[in-house]
N, C-alpha and C positions, 0 to 999 in steps of 0.2 A: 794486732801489731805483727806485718809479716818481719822485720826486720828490728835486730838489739842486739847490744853486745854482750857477751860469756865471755868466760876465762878460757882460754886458751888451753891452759897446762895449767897442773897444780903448783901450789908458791908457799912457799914458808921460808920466814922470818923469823928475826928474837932482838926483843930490846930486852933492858935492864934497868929496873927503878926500884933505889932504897934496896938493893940485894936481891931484888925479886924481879926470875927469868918470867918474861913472855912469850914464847912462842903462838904464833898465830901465819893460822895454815887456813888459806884458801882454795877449794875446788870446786869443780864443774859437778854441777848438782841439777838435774833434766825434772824430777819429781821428787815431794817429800820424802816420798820413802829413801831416795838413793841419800838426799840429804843427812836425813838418821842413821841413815847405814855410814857417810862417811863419820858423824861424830864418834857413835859408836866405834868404831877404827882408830880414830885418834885416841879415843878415852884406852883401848888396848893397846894402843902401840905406848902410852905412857903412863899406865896406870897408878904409878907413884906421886904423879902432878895433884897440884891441891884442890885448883878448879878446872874445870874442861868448858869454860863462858861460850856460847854460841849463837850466832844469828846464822838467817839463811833467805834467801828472797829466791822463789818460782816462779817461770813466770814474767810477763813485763806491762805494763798499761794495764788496761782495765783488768786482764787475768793475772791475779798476783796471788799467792801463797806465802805467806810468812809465818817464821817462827824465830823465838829468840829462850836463851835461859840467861839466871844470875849464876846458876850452879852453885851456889851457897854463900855469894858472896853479900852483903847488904843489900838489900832489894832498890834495883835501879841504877847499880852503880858500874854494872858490869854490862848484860846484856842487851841495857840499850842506849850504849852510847857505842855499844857495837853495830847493833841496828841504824842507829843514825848513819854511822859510817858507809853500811853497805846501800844503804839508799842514797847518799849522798855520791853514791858513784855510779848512778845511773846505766848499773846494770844488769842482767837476769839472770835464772840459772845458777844462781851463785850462793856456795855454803861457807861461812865462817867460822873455825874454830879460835879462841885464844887460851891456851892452856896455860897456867902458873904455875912457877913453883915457889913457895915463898920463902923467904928470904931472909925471914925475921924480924924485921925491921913493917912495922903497921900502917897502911897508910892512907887511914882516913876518908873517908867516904869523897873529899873532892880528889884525894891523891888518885883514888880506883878512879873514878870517871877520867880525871885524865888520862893515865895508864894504859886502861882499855884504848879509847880512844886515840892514843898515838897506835900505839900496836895495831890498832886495824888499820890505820891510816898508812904507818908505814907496810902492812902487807899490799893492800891496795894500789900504790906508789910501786913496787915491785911487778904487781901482776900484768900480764899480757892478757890482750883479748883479742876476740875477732868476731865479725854479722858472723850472726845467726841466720836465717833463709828457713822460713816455714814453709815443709814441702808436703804434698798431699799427694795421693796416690789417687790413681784412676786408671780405665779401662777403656777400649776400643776394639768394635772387630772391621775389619775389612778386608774386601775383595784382595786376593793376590796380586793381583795385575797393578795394586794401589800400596804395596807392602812398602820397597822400600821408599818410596813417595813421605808415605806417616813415617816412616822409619824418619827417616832426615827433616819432618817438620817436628818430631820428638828431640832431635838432636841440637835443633837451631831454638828450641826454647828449653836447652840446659834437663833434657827432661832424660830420664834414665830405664830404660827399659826392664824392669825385673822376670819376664816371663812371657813369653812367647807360645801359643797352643795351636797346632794347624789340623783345620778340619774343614766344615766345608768353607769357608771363610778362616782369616788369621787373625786370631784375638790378642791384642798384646794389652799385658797390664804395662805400668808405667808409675813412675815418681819423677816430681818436677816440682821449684817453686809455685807459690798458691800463687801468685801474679800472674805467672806463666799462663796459668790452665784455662783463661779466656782467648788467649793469642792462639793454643793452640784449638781448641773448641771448635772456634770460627773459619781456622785454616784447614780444616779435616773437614768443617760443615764444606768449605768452597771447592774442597779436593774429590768430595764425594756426589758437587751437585744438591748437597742439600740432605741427601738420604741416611746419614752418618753423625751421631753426634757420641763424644765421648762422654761418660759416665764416671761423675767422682764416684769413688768409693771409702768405704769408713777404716782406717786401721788394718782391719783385721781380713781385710780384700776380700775374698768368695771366687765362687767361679766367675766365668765366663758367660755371658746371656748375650741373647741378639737385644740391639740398642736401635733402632733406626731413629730418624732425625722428625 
């Protein structure tokens, strides 16, 4: 799935039921771990709160990552009607906290499911998002005489030059939508006659190699 929506910016909220605050803070969460890392931050920034309830969804369509807790509250009454909530907003990337504090007043295992469940609904309801754009990185070398040529067929499909090496030929790595990188593939293959083709590359890039087509 090249394209899904994320949150924008972080959002926090607070309802009240039966004397008991809910805060519930949404953020932008790219992998489990950052996810963990934001509970863990909310659990510090209030560490006096009763429960720290969490979902979180990685991820969108067939590649997804989830996780949820009750954090001690009666099992199922908390974390997954959080979960329901974050999926029911058909988005990815996205970490849940709802923090309590209680209030004294008990409220029964359908009160909690509700509770939760407004609370994430109304963060939800608050939150801003925007597409996401999976971009992938790759490389190309070519003749000088053909530089800014790729330069501006890099630039008309949104694609971002990270690195430039001149030697006998000019090898530019590059970042651009995953959709992109057929449009340009085939315009660099027509630019160069055929002898030229560009090279995805994984993450963590490498050098520069001769690629012919």
């Amino acid at each position: 799935m090249a394209h899904y929506r994320i949150p924008k910016q972080r959002c926090r909220v607070e309802i009240r039921v039966s004397n008991s605050r809910f805060i519930a803070t949404v953020s932008l969460a790219s992998t489990v771990k950052e996810a963990q890392a934001f509970v863990r931050e909310i659990r510090a920034e209030m560490p006096d709160a009763t429960h720290h309830v969490y979902a979180f969804r990685i991820g969108y369509g067939n590649t997804l990552s989830e996780g949820m807790s009750d954090d001690g509250e009666p099992s199922g009454t908390a974390g997954p009607p959080a979960m329901a909530v974050v999926r029911g907003a058909d988005i990815g990337d996205v970490a849940l906290v709802i923090t309590r504090y209680f209030g004294g007043t008990k409220l029964g295992t359908g009160g909690l499911v509700v509770a939760y469940t407004k609370a994430a609904q109304v963060a939800f309801e608050a939150l801003e998002t925007e597409q996401k754009v999976t971009r992938v990185r790759g490389e190309v070398r070519v003749p000088y005489a053909l530089l800014e040529r790729t330069r501006r067929v890099l630039n008309e499909q949104q694609g971002d030059i990270e690195h430039e090496s001149f030697e006998a030929d000019v090898c530019l790595r590059f970042r651009l939508p995953v959709e992109c990188f057929a449009a340009v593939t085939q315009s660099i293959h027509d630019l160069t006659a055929g002898c030229v083709t560009p090279t995805r590359l994984a993450d963590d890039g490498g050098e520069c190699e001769e690629h012919g087509g």
